[in-house]
N, C-alpha and C positions, 0 to 999 in steps of 0.2 A: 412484282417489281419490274422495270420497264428493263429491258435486256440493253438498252444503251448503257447505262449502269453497272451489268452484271461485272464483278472484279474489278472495277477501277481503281486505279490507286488515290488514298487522300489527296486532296485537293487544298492547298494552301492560296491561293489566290486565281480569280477570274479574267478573264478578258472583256472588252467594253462591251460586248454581246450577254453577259454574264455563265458566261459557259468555263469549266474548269479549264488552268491551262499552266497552272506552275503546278510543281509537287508539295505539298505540305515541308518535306525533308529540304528541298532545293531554298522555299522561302525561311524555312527556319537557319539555314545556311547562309541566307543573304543577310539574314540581320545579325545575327551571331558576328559573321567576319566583318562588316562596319563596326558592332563594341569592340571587336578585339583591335581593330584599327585606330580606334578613339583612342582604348587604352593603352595601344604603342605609341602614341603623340606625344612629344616631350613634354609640353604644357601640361596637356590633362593628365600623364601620367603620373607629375609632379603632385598635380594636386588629387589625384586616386592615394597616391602615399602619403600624400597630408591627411587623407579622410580616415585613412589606414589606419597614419598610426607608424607605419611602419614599409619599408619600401617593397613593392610588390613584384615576386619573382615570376618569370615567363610563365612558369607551372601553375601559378596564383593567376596570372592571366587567363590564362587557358582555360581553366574553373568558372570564371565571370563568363567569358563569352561561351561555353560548354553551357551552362548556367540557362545563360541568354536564349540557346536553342530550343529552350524548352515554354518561349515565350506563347507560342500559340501554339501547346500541346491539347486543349482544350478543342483544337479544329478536327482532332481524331474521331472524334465522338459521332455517331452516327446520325445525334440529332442537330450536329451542326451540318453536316456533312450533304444532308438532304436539303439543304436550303436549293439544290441544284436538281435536286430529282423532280423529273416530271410526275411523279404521284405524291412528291413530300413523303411526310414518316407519320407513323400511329403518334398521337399528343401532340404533336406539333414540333416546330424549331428550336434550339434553342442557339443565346448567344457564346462566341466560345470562349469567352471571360470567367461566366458561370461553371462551365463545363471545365475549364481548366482548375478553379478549385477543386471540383469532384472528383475528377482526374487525381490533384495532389494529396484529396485526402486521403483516398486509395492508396497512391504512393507511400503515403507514410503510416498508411496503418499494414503496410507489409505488404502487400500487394507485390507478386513479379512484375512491375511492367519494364517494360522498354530493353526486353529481355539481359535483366539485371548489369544494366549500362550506367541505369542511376545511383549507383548503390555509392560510387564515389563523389559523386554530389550531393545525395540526403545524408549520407552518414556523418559528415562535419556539422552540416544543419542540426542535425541531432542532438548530439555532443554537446553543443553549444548552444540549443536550445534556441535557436532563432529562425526555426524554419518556418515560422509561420510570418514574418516579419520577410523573411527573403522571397518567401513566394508570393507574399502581398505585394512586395513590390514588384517583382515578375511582371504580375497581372494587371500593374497598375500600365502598362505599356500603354491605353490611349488614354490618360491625362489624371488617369481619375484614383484612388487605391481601391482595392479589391481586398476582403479579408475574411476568412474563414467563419467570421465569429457574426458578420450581417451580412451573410448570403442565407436564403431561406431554402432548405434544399429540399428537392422534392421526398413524399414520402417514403420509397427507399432508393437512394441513392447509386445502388449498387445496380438497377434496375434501366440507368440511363444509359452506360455501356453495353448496352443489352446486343446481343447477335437477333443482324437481321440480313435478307435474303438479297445478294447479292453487295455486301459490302461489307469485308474484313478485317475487320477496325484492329483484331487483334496480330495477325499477319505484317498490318502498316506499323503497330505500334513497336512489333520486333525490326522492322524495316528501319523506324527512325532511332531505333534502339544501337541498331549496327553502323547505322551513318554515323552517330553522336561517339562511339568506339571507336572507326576508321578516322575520323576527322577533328578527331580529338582525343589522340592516343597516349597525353602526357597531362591528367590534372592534379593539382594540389596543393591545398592553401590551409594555412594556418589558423586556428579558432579564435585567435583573439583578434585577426583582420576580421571574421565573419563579424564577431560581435560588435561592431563600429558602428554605430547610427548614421553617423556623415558618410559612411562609402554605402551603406546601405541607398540613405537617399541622391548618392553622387548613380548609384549605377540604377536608379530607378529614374531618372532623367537623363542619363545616356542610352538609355536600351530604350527610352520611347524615340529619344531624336536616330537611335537604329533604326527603329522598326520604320521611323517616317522616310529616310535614304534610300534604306533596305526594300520598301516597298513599289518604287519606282522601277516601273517596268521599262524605261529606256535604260537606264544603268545596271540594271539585272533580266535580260531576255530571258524572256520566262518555256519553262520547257515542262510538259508534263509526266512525262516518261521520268524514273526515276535512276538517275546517275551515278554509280558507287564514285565515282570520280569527278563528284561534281565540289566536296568541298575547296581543291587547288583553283578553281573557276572562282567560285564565290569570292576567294580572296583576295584575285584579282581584279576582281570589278569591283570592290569595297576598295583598295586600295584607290584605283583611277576617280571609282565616283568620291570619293574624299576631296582627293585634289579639283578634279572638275566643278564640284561644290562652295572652293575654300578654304573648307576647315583640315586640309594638308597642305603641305607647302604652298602657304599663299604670295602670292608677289613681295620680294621686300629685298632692298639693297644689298649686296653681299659686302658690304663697307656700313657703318652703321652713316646717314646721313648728318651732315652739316645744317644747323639750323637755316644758314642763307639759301641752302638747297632745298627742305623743308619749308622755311615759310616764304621765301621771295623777300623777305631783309638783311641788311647787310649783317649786324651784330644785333647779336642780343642785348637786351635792356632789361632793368628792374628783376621784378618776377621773371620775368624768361631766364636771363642768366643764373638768379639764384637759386630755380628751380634745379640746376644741376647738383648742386651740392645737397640734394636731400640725398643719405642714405637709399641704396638699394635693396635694402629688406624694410625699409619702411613701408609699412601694409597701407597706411591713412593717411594721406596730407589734403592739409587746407590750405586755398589759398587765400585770404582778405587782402583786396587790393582793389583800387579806384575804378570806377567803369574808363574804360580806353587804355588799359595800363596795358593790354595784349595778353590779358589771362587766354585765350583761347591757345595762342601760339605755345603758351609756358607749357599748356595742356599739351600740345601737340608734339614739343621738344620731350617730356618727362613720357609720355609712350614711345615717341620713336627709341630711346633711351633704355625704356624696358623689355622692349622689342628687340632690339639687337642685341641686348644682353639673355634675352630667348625667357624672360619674366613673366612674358605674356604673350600671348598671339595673334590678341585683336584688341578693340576699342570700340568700347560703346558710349556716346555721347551723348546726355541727357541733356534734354533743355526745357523749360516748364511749357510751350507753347507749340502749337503747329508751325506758326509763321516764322517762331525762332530756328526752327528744326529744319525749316525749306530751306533761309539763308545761310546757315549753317553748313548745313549739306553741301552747299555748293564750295563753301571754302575750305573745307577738308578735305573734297573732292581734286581740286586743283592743287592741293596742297601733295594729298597722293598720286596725283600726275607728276607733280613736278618730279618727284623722285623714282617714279614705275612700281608704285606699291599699290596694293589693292585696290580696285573702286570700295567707293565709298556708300551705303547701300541707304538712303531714304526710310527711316522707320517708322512711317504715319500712315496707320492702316487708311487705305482709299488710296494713298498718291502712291504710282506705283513707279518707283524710280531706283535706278543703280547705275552709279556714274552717270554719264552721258545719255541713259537709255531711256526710254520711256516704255512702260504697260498698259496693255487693255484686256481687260478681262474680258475670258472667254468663257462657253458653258463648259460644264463639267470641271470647275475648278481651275481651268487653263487660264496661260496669261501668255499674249502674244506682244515679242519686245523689238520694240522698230527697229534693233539691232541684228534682229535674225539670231541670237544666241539664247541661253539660259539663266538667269540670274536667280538661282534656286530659293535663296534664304529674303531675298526683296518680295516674295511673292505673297507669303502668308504673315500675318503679325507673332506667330508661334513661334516661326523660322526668324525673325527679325535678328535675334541676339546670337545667332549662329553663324553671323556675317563676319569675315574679316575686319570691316568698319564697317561700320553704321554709326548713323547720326538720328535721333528721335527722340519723341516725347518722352519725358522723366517716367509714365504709368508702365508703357511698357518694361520696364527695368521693374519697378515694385511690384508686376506683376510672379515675379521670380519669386518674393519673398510673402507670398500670400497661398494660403491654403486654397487655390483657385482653378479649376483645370487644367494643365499641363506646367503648372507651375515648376514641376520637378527638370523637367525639360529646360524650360528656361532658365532655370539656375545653373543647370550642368551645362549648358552653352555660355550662359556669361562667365563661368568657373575662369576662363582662359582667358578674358579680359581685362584689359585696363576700366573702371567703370568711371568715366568721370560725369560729378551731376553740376551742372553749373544755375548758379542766383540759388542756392541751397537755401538760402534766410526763406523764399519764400512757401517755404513747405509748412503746413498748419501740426497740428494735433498728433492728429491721426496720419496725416505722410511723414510724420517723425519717427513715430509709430512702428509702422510700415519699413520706412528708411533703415532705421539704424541696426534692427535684425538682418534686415536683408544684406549691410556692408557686414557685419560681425562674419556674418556664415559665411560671402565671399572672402574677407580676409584669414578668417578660422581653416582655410582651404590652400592658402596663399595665392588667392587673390589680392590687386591692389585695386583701389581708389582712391580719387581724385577730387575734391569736396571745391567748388567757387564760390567767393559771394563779395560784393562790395561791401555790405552792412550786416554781417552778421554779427546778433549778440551774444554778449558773454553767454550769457544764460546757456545758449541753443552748442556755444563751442566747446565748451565745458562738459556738453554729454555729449556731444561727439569724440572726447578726446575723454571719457571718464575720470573727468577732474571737479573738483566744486566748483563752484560759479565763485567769481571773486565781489566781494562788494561795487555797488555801482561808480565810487572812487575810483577801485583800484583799475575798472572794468576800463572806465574813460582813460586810463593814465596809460594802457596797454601799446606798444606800436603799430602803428598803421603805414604804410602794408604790413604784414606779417605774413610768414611761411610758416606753419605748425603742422606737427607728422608724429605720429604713434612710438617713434624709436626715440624721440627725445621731446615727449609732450609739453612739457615746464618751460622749454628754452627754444623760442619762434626766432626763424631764421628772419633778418631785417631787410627787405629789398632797399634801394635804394628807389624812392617813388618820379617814376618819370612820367607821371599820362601829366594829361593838359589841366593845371590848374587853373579856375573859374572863379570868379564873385558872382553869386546869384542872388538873387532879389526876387526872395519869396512874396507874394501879395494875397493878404486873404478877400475872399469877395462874400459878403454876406447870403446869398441863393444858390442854388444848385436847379434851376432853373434853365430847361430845355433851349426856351428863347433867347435868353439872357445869354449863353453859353455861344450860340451861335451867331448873336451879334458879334461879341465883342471878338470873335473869330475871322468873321467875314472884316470888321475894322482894319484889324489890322492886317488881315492879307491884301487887303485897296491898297495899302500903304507899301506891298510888295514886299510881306515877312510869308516865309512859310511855317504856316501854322499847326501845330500838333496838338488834338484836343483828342484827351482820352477819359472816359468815362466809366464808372464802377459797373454799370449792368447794360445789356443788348438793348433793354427796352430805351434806359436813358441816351443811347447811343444814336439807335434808330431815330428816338423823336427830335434830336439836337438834328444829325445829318436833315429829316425834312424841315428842318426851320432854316439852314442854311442853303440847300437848293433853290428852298422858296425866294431868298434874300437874293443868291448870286450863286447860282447854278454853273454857272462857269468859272468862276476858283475854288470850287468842289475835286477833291482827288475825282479822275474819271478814268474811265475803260472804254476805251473803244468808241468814245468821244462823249458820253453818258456819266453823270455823275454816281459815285460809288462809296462805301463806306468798308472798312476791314472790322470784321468779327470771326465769332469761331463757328458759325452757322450758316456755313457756304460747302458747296461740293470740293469735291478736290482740283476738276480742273477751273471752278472759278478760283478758287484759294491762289492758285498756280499765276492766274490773272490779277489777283490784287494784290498777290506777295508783289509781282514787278512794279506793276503801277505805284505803290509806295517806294518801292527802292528806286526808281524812277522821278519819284517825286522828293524824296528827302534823303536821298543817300548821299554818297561822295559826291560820287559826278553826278548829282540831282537840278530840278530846274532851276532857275534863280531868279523866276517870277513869284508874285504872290501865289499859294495856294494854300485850301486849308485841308489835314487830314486828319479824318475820324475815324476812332473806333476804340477800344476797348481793351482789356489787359493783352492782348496779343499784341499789341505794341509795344508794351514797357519793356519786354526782356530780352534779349539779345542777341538785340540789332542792332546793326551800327547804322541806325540811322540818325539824323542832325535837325533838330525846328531852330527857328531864331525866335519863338515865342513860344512859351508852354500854354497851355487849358488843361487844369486836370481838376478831377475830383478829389475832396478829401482824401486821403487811404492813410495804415501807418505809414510811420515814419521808413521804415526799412522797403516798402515799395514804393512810397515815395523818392527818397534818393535813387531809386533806380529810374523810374519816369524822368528826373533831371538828368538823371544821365544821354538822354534825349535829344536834349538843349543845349545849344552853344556846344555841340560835340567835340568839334573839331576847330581849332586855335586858325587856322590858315584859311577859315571861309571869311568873306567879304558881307556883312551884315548891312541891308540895308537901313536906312535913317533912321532912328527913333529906337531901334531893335540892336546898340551895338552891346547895351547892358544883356546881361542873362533875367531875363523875367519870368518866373513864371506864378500865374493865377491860380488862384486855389482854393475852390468852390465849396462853402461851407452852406450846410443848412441853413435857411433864414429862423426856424426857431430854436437855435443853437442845439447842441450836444445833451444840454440834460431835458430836456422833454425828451430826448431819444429814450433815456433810463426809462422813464414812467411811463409803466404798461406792458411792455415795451415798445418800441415804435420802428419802425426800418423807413428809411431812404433815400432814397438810388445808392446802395448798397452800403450804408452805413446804420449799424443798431441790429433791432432783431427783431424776431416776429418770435408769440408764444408757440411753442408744440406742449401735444402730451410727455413728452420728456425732459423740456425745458428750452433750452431756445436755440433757434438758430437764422442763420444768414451769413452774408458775405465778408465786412469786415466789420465784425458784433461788439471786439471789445471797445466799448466808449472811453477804458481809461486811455489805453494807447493811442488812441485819437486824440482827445483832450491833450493829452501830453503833445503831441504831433503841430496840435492848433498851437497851443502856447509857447512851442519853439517860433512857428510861424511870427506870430504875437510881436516876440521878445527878443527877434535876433532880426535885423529889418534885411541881415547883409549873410551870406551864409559864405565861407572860401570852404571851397570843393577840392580835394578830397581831404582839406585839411582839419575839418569839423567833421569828418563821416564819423569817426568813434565819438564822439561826445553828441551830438546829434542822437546815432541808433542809441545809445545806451540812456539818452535823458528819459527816452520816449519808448523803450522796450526792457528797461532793466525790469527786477521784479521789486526791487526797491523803490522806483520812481510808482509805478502801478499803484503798491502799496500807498505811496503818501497820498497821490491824486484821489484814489477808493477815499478815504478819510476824512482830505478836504472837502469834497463834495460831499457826502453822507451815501457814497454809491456799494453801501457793505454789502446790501441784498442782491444788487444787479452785477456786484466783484463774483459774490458766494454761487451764482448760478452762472460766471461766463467760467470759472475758473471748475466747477463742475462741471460744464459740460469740455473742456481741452481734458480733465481726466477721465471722463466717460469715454471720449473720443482717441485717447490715449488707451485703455483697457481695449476697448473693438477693435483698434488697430493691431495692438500686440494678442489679444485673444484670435486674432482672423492671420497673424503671423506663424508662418512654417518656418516650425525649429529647427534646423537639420542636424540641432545636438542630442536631441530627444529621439525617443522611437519612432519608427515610420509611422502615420497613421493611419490608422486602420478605414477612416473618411472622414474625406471634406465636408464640411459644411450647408454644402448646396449655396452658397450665398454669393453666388458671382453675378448677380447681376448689382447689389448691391453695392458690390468692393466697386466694379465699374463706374458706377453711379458717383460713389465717393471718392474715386482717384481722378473725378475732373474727366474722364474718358467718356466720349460718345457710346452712346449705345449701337443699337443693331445694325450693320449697312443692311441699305435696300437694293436690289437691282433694278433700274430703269428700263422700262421699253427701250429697244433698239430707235434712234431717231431720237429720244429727248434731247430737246436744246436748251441749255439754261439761259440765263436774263441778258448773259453776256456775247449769248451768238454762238455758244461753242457747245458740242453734242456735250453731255453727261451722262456719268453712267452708273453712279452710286450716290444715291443720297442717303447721308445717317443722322437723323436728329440726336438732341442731348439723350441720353439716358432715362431722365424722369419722364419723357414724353411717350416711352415706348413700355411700361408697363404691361406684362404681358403677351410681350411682340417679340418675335423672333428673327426674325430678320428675313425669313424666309416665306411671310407673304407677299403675293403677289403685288404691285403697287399701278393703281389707274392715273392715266396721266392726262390730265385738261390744258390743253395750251391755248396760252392766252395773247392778246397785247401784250400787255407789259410781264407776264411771269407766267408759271403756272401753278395749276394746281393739285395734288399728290391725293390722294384716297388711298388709304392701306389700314383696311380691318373697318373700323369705326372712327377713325382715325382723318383728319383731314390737315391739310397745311399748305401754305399759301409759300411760293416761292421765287423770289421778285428780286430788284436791288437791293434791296431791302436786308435779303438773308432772307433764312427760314422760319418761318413764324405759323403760330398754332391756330388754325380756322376753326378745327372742332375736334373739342376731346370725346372720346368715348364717355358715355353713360357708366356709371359704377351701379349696381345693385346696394340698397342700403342695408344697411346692418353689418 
């Protein structure tokens, strides 16, 4: 063995050279004293005693984070140990996840280690028979569970601790034996806390977001040399990096603030002010209420509210959309300036933004912020929900609630938030699925949520609020707005409805025709309307936007003086460029010439932005009234000629709706296509359509918001469903859409983490899929230094959709062709074409048959 070696002490983490340089003892100290820090958090300690069961005493602390130290006790082992030696070890390396079971199973089959320090940690485990469940989760510290029962151990186990020549594994293990003693001189906790499944999984996602703190070598200077006096250190920098991070005392009023000091209005209205009156043990409230009625602000009163009452500690804002989540950002951002509360942290993995700041990412994981500071939790999408605020896409949030990689983490960081999801109507099947587990466990914790939607149906509120669905009479006869909350589900508080009431004047148009579409676009933006034409799928999007360049290229939304289109197939800092350009073009203070803009569901939800003509495609009924929401936004804009009515067009198949049934048929995102499982597509149920049309049909004039509930329920009850299946003879195409919402129903709640149930023992493997399925991009790429994209501005990650990256990791390398007008990407076999356009697919990889 190489004498550089000889007696070293374990080595718990490297320096960027990869040469030893903390102690094994010092790093298991560093995470240890951030759980103990988590678990003295009011918030979370609150909700550690909800998972409990029962309120947890210092000594009960002291056990969890004692607990915690023994998180990378598997780095003892000699065959981890050697990953550093210049000659390696006899059989090779191993990881020290593995080796940490080995370790414990030693442990519990009586083994002295840790010169019997453990004996007050296993012997409750014992007792209570869940030591294999606590150590699983231990080990589960980077994302994944680890469990005694599918590890494959080598053929004798006892032989992996083995002594070898110049490093005394059994020496370090009394070493960390006596630290875990000195520094932890008072444990002891109760059996019936042990046996908790929810604190089980509450401290298997707090001790991974440790270990991630914990392992930061600028908030823990790493030292190798081993220090009896190093645990009162540890504590001290858990302590600072806490707050320096956030998640301690994060910025917030020491007076709870004034709603005109929170939003910049004078008084509350509607939903704003009724929202005070929800009870504050109410776990669940919904809000239904008109688009413009200022749900977001209600949102922002009913956390600042929770917040000063010390309810919760942060706020996570879902919104279904990238482009909702940029605008967004910004006004909860200025929102917590106005009052000196926390920046507001951007949660859309690529855009790397906190407050004011901007990111670029740097190698080895770094991210450099034009502010010269740290914005720890903006940097990784794992970190995202560990933000004081944050504002992002709804996946990340569901990702909590999914048997998924670090899943456990992200639940024990939203634990202490307000989670509000807003336009909730538009979640399918399977993100109901998904949904409604994942609010149960945060409220089951005492966490709150916070449910928005202009048009939700009875159907979908009724299991939100675990009630039956009421007939689609009683459904229609319901109030609108309404406040509905978990403390008093029967009895919905009545806002008084003040947004902007509208006549609109639905028009159907027989095509759905790319051409067609962008005439009548380009028309009437001559005429000096600004036009909003949104389209069910990328492809119908792109081919309308080149039918209108071709026509009138200059009342095309543009960038940088070049015609442009919004989709969800752009880098992040083109996003960044088109988010403005639209707000720019159709916002408040927007142009007041003609122009037309395109693109895609990323327009319909929430933003406040304003057309004086719609174009949309068919969709149901429930994201249809959101697209109107759109239109005629705002009461106090000056409409030009012809445009003072609310219009909007609405693109139906030219061979109507039941050739869609036969076969099946799809398109531009309406009906289906066969699979081996039964069918699928975008919006497949033809009865809800059908219904949708015949509102169109049969109502020439619709007042807004005052038809929302008779409107969503004509056209989404399960009663209306029901009769339309019948009239048409659609029993076969009902019997396989309504299979596949309970297929899709089953995988979401089967692919759903319980955290009322046992820990589990393993996931799944199936994350690329969940991705796939939550709408979420797949892999980012890194870009050569120098890409410029179509808009003139360098890039530096492009991530195609999910289905495109089949077998692609993220981590190959990407060849860049620059071109005139775009360029072109090569990554694997893999090709794509990237222009004004967006990103589009030039060549798939070859598949192997069979």
């Amino acid at each position: 063995m190489d004498a550089r070696i000889t007696h070293n002490p374990a080595w718990g983490k490297t320096d960027a050279a990869g040469r030893p340089s903390h102690h094994l003892a010092h790093h298991s100290m560093d995470v240890a004293a951030v759980l103990e820090g988590l678990l003295r958090h009011p918030v979370i300690s609150a909700r550690a005693a909800a998972a409990a069961g029962i309120y947890l005493k210092p000594e009960a602390v002291a056990w969890l984070s004692a607990f915690a130290f023994l998180h990378d006790i598997g780095k003892l082992s000699p065959r981890f140990q050697a990953k550093v030696w210049p000659d390696g070890i006899a059989g090779g390396t191993a990881s020290h996840l593995s080796e940490g079971l080995i370790w414990a199973d030693r442990l519990l089959d009586g083994q002295p280690l840790l010169d019997g320090a453990a004996g007050p940690l296993v012997a409750p485990l014992v007792a209570g028979g869940m030591e294999k469940a606590w150590f699983g989760a231990l080990l589960a510290h980077h994302g994944r569970p680890m469990a005694f029962d599918s590890f494959v151990y080598p053929p004798n186990p006892r032989d992996v601790f083995r002594d070898v020549p110049g490093y005394d594994w059994r020496a370090e293990d009394r070493r960390m034996g006596a630290a875990l003693r000195q520094w932890f001189p008072e444990i002891a906790i109760d059996l019936a806390v042990l046996r908790s499944h929810r604190l089980v999984h509450l401290f298997a996602g707090l001790l991974a977001l440790a270990d991630w703190i914990g392992s930061d070598d600028g908030a823990f200077p790493q030292r190798r040399d081993f220090d009896p006096d190093y645990g009162a250190s540890a504590r001290a920098r858990a302590a600072a990096a806490l707050v320096a991070i956030g998640l301690s005392n994060p910025a917030w009023p020491g007076t709870a603030p004034s709603f005109r000091d929170l939003t910049g209005h004078p008084v509350p209205r509607g939903v704003q002010q009724t929202i005070a009156d929800i009870p504050l043990e109410a776990r669940l409230v919904i809000i239904e209420a008109e688009t413009g009625s200022g749900k977001t602000e209600a949102a922002l009163a009913h956390f600042a509210r929770l917040r000063s009452e010390g309810r919760v500690d942060a706020l996570y804002f879902a919104v279904p959309t990238r482009a909702a989540a940029g605008q967004l950002h910004r006004r909860i951002q200025e929102a917590m300036a106005r009052i000196g509360g926390p920046e507001a942290v951007l949660a859309v993995p690529g855009m790397l933004r906190a407050g004011l700041a901007e990111g670029r990412k740097l190698p080895g994981f770094r991210v450099l912020w034009d502010d010269d500071r740290v914005h720890w939790a903006a940097e990784h999408p794992t970190r995202f929900l560990a933000a004081p605020v944050a504002v992002g896409t709804i996946d990340q949030a569901l990702l909590a609630g999914l048997q998924v990689k670090h899943a456990p983490l992200r639940a024990a960081a939203l634990s202490r938030s307000l989670l509000v999801i807003d336009e909730v109507h538009a979640s399918d099947a399977y993100m109901n699925a998904v949904a409604r587990p994942l609010v149960a466990g945060h409220t089951a914790l005492g966490g709150h949520t916070l449910l928005m939607s202009a048009t939700l149906g009875a159907g979908q509120r009724a299991a939100w609020l675990g009630q039956p669905a009421p007939s689609q009479r009683a459904a229609s006869g319901l109030p609108y707005p309404a406040i509905w909350h978990d403390a008093a589900p029967a009895d919905p508080l009545r806002p008084d409805p003040v947004g902007y009431a509208k006549s609109v004047h639905p028009r159907l148009v027989g095509t759905m025709d790319a051409e067609a579409a962008a005439h009548k676009a380009v028309a009437a933006a001559e005429k000096g309307a600004r036009v909003l034409v949104l389209r069910n799928t990328v492809e119908a999007a792109v081919a309308t936007w080149r039918a209108a360049t071709r026509a009138r290229a200059d009342l095309c939304l543009s960038v940088l003086g070049q015609p442009a289109l919004h989709h969800a197939r752009f880098a992040a800092e083109d996003r960044r460029k088109l988010d403005a350009a639209v707000e720019q073009a159709l916002g408040r203070a927007g142009v007041t010439t003609g122009i037309v803009v395109l693109g895609t569901q990323t327009l319909e939800q929430s933003l406040d932005i304003d057309a004086d003509f719609l174009i949309t495609d068919l969709c149901p009924m429930d994201v249809l009234l959101q697209r109107i929401g759109r239109l005629h936004r705002h009461a106090d804009r000056t409409r030009p000629a012809g445009f003072e009515a609310a219009v909007a067009s609405i693109m139906v198949p030219e061979c109507g709706l039941a050739a869609l049934a036969d076969g099946p048929r799809f398109e531009n995102g309406l009906g289906a296509w066969q699979t081996a499982g039964g069918y699928a597509g975008i919006y497949l149920d033809l009865r809800g359509l059908e219904l949708t049309r015949r509102c169109i049909a049969d109502r020439p004039v619709w007042q807004i918001p005052e038809d929302n509930r008779t409107l969503v329920e004509a056209a989404t009850h399960p009663d209306a469903l029901a009769s339309v299946e019948a009239a048409l003879d659609w029993d076969e195409y009902g019997h396989r859409i309504d299979a596949k919402s309970l297929a899709e129903g089953r995988a979401g709640g089967l692919l759903s983490l319980d955290r009322g149930a046992p820990f589990p023992t393993a996931f799944p493997g199936a994350d690329e899929a969940v991705q796939t399925r939550l709408g979420a991009r797949g892999p980012s790429f890194a870009l050569p230094t120098g890409t410029v994209g179509p808009f003139g501005t360098p890039i530096s990650v492009i991530a195609p959709p999910a289905h495109w990256c089949v077998g692609l990791t993220g981590e190959e390398p990407v060849n860049v062709t620059q071109g005139e007008t775009g360029i072109r990407l090569t990554i694997g076999d893999n090709e794509f074409l990237y222009d004004r356009s967006g990103l589009s697919r030039a060549r798939a990889p070859r598949r192997p048959l069979g």
